[in-house]
N, C-alpha and C positions, 0 to 999 in steps of 0.2 A: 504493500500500500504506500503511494506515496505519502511522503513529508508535510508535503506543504499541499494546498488546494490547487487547480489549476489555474482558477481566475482568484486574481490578488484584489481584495476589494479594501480602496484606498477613502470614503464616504467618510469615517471616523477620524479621519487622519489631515484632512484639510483645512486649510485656512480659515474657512468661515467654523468647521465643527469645532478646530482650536481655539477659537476666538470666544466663543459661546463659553467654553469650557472656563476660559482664565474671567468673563467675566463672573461667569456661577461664581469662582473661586476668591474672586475680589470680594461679590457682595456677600460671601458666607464669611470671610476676615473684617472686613470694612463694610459697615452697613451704612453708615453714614457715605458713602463714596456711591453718588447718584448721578455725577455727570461722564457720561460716555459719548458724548457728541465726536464728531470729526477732530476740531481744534480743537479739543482736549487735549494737553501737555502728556494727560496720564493715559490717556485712551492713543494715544503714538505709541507710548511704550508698551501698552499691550497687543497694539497690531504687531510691533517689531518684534514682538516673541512670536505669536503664531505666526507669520511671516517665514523665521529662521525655522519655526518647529515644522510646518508645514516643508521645508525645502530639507531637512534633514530623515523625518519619516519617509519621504518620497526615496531619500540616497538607501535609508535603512532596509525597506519593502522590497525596492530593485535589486540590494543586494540579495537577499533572503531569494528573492526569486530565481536571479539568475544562478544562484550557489547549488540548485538540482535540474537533471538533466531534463525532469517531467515538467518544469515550469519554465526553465531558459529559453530566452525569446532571441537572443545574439547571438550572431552564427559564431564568433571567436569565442564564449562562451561555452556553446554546445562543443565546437573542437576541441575543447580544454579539458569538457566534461568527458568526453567519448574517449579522448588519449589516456586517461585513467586508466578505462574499461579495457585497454588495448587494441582499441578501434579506430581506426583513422578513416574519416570522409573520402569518398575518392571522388575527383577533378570531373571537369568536362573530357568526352574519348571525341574523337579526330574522325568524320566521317571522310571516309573513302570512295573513290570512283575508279573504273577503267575509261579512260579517254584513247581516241585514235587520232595521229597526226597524219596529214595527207597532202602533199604538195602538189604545183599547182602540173607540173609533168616532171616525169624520170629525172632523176639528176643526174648530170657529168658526174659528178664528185660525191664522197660519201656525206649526208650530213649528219651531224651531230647536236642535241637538242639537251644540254647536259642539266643532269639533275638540279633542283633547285628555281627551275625556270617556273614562274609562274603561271597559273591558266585561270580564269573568272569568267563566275557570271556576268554579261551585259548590262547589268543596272548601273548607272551614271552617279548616284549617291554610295550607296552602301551595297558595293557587289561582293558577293563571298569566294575566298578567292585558298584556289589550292598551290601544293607547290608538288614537283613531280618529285618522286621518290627512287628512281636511278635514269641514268642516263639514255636517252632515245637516236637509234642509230637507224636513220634508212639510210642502203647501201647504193651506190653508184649504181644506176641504171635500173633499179625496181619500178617493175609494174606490176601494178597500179603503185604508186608512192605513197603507201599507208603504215603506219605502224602504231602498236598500240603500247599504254605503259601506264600505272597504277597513282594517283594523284591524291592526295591528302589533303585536309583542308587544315593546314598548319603552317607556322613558319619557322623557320629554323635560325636558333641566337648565338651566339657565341658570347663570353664574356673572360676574360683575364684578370688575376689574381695576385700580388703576391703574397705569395705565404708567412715569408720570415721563419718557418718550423714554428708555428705559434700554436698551443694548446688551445682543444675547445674551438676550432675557429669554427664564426660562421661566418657564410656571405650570402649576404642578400641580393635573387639574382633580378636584373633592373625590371624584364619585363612580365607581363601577364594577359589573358589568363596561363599558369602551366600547367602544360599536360603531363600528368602520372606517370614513371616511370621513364621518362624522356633523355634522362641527366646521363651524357657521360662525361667523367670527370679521369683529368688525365694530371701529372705534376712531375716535377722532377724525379721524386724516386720510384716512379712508376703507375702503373692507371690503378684508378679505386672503384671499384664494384657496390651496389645501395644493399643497405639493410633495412629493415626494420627498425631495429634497434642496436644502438652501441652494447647495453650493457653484454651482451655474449662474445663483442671483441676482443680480443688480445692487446697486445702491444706490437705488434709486427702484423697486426692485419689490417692493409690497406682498405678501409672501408669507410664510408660517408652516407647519411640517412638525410632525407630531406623532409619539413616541415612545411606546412602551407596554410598561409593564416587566411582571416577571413575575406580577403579582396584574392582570393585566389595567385598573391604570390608567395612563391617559395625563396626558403633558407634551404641553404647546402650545409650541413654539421657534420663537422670532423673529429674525430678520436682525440682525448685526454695525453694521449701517451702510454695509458694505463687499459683503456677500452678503446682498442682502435689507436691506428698509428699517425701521426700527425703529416697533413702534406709540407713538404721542402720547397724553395724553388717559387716557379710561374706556373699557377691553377688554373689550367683551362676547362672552361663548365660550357661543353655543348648541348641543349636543350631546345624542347619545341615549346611555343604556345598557339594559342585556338582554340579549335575544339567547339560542340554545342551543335546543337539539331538542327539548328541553321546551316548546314552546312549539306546536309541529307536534301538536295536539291533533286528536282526531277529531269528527266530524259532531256538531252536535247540544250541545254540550259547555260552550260561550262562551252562557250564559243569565243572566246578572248584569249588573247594568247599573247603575252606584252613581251615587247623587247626584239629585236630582230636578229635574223641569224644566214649565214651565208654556210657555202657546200666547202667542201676540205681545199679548195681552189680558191677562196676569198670571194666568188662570186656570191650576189643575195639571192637568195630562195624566198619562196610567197608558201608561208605555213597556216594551214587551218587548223582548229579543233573542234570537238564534239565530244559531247560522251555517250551514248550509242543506250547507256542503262541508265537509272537512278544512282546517286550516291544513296551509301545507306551508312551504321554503325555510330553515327553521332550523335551523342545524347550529351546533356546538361548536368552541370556539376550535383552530387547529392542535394535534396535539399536538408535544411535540417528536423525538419518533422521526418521524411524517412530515416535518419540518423537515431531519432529518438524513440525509432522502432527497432528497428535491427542492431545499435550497439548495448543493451543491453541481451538482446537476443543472442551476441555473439557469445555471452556466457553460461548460454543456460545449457547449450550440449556440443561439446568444445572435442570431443574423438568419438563416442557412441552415442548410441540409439536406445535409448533405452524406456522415456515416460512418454504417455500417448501426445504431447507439447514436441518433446522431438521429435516425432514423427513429420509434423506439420513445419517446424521450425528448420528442418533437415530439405524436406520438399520444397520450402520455397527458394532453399538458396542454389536448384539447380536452374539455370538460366533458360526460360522462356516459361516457370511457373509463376502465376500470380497469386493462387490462394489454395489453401488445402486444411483437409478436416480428415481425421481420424479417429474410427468407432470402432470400439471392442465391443465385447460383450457384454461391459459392464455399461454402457452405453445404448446398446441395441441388443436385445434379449434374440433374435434369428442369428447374429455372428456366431460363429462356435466357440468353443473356450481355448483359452491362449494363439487366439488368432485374429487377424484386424484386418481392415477394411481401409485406405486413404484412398480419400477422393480428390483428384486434384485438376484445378482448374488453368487451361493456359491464359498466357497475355492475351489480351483481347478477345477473350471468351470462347467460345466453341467447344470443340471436345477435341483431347490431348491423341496426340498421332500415338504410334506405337514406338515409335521412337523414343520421346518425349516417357514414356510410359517407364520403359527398359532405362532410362536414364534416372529415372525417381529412384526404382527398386534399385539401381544401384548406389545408389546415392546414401538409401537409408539401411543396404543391408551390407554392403560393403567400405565402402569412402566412410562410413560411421556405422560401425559395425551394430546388429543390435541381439538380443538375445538367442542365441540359434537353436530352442526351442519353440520358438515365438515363429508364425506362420503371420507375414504379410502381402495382402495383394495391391495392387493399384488399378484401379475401377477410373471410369469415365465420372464426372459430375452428376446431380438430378436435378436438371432443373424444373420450376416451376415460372411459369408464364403470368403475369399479373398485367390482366386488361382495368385499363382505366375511361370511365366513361362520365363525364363531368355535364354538368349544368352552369354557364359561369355567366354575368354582367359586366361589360367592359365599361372603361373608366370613360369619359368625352374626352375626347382626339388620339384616341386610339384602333387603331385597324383591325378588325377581326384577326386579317393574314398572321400579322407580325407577333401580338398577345398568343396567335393558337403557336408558333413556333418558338416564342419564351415559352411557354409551359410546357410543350416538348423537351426541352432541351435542359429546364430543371430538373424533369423527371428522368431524362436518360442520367444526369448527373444522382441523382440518386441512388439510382439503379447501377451504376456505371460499378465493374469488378473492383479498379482500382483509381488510384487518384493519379493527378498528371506525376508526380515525382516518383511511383510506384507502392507506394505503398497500400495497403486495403483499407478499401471506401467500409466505412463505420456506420454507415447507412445501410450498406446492404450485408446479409452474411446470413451462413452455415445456420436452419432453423435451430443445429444444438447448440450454438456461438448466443445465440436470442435467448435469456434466462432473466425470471423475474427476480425481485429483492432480495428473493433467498436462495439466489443460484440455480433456481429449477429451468430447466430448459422449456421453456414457454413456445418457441416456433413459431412468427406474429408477421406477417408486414403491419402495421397501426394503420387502421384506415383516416387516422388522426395527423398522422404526420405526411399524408399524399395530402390531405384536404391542407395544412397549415403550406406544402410546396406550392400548390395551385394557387392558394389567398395569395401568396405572398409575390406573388410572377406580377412585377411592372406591366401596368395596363386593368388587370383584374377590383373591378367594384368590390364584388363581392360573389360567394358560389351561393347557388341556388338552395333555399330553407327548406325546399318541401322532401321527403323522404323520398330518397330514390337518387337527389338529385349532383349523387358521386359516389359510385360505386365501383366496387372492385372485383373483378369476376361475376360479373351481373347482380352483385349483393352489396348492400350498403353497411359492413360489417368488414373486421378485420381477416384478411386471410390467414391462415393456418398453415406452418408448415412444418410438411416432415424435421425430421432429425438432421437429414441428410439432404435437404433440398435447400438448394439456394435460386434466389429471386431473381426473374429479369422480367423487364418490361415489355409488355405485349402489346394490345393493339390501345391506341389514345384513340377516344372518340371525346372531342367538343362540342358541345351545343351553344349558341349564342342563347343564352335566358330572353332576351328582347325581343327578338325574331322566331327564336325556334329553328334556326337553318343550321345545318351544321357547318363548325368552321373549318 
């Protein structure tokens, strides 16, 4: 249970409640003391207390808050919090492309298109722009003059150091955002490979861990002497930054090619590009609400598999699951005894290939080994379908159109598996996840909380009073769900209350 509440409520704490308070406290000392006006001499120095007290509880509160990982709101904060836990946020990743270059006829001579050469989108402001990743060679006299070669959406920094042989060094590298894992770090007495952590260092092992604070730049940290060997000499740190889903561009898109370039004879050549696919792989740095999900997760099953939590905590960290639930028998009285049931759902919902499947059970019965008397399977999802059928009154100067597509689009967000930063939507889940006050598994969508999303969709007067007139599976009553069903949204029907047309 946590520490502290999740919302810090500050009502008690403020100016005017302070103010209230020191005058109670004046007139229960000094009863004769009846002038509290503005210009009061003494009514100054009691604003100048609540004043100070007001701006110190506020410093007090914020500390208190950000000091646990369930209430911290600052991403430097949460990084601090999590590094404790042995858990480090990881960066924006570098979406990728294959691009083809293609000249404009065969070359005389061979040309050379060497690494690091840029290629971008056509947008005039803010184009997203990759850099190639090895060198592009068409050869003297190829037809068609095409070739192809793999492009990044990153750029590459270089930065120099001297070291002095200094203990503890850090250096801070200039630019950002930095992509994870990117750092090669090279010195006089030779190149340094990243760790985790120093403390497993030696003294003779070249080794350097990077840190990355809340603007997404990084420190390069070097060994004591003691843990980890110190760099000698001139530090060179070559590194990428970029990175982020902006880069995950579609077909077609990557046509900019800067810089010109001539054939192995000094002659210019006329270079196109394209990229023939989508870039894909680029996502956005953690955020810290998925931090404040998965770094304590990281401790609760650290090499086995062994309580029905790891199971589900174990599945979701195979890549392309988003949610998963796990029933024994003490759960589901049909399972048979010492054997289980996980259900797991992929990214963006549907039902898990056989691939995906074979990669769970390995996950939880191998990679985290779990009791090898204990009999697990991995099953598809069961979902349950929730038609929503409304009566609603629109507000004056709003559109039927535009109100029927906000109310869609809150209700997909409700319904939706997971939230944009990945982590699982709190709205929707596993009917055994849905338990009342005393931990009983209840199994509910609220027909309260679709009626509070529809009220509250910009544009909406008000939902229609008379019985009937918002129902959920043709009932105006909470749906029920299995153990093992989880909710999606089915079919939205609107009625304009006014008209009676559907929207």
């Amino acid at each position: 249970m946590a520490l502290l509440p999740s919302s810090v409520d500050y009502t008690e704490k403020d100016f005017d409640a302070l103010r209230a308070r020191l005058i109670a406290l004046v007139r229960s000392v000094f009863p004769d003391w009846s002038d509290f006006s503005v210009a009061s001499f003494g009514n100054i120095l009691l604003e100048m207390y609540a004043f100070v007290g007001d701006i110190l509880t506020f410093y007090l509160d914020n500390q208190a808050r950000e000091s646990r990982l369930v209430t911290a709101t600052q991403r430097r904060n949460v990084i601090a919090l999590a590094r404790m836990l042995g858990y480090r946020l990881h960066g924006a990743t570098a979406a990728t492309a294959e691009v083809s270059f293609a000249l404009a006829r065969p070359p005389a001579a061979d040309v050379l298109i060497p690494a690091g050469t840029i290629v971008r989108t056509q947008e005039v402001t803010e184009p997203v722009r990759f850099q190639l990743l090895s060198d592009v060679l068409i050869p003297a006299g190829l037809s068609p003059p095409i070739a192809t070669c793999v492009v990044e959406s990153s750029e590459s920094r270089t930065q120099l150091f001297d070291a002095r042989g200094l203990e503890n060094l850090d250096i801070l590298l200039n630019h950002a955002p930095y992509l994870d894992g990117s750092a090669i770090v090279q010195a006089t007495n030779g190149d340094y490979s990243e760790v985790e952590s120093l403390l497993g260092s030696g003294p003779n092992d070249r080794h350097f861990m990077v840190l990355v604070d809340q603007n997404d730049k990084a420190t390069v940290r070097f060994g004591s002497g003691t843990s980890g060997a110190p760099p000698t000499g001139t530090v060179r740190i070559d590194y990428k930054t970029g990175g982020g889903s902006a880069g995950n561009v579609d077909a077609g898109r990557i046509v900019v090619l800067e810089g010109s370039f001539t054939d192995a004879h000094g002659h210019p050549v006329q270079v196109s590009v394209t990229n023939d696919e989508p870039a894909s792989g680029g996502s956005d740095r953690q955020t810290i609400g998925s931090a404040k999900v998965l770094a304590p997760e990281s401790l609760r099953s650290l090499t086995r598999t062994v309580t029905r939590e790891d199971f589900e905590i174990n599945a979701r960290r195979v890549p392309g699951v988003a949610r998963a639930l796990m029933l024994t028998s003490n759960e589901d009285g049909s399972i048979n005894e010492n054997a289980g049931i996980l259900f797991v759902i992929p990214e963006g919902g549907g039902l898990p290939t056989p691939a995906l499947k074979n990669a769970v059970l390995k996950q939880v019965t191998e990679v985290y080994p779990h009791t090898l008397t204990f009999q697990v399977s991995v099953q598809s999802p069961v979902y349950r379908n929730i038609d929503v059928e409304v009566r609603i009154y629109l507000r004056q100067g709003h559109s039927g159109s535009s109100v029927r597509d906000r109310i869609r689009t809150n209700l997909q967000r409700m319904f939706r598996i997971s939230e944009p930063d990945g982590t699982p939507n709190p709205l929707a889940d596993f009917g055994y996840n849905i338990k009342d006050a005393d931990g009983n598994p209840i199994g509910e969508v609220a027909w309260s909380d679709v009626f509070n999303v529809i009220r509250d969709t910009e544009g909406v007067r008000k939902i229609g009073d008379r019985h009937g007139d918002l129902k959920l599976n043709a009932l105006p009553a909470d749906v029920r769900l299995r153990i093992k069903e989880f909710p999606l949204l089915g079919n939205v029907t609107i009625i304009d209350g006014d008209s009676g047309a559907l929207l």
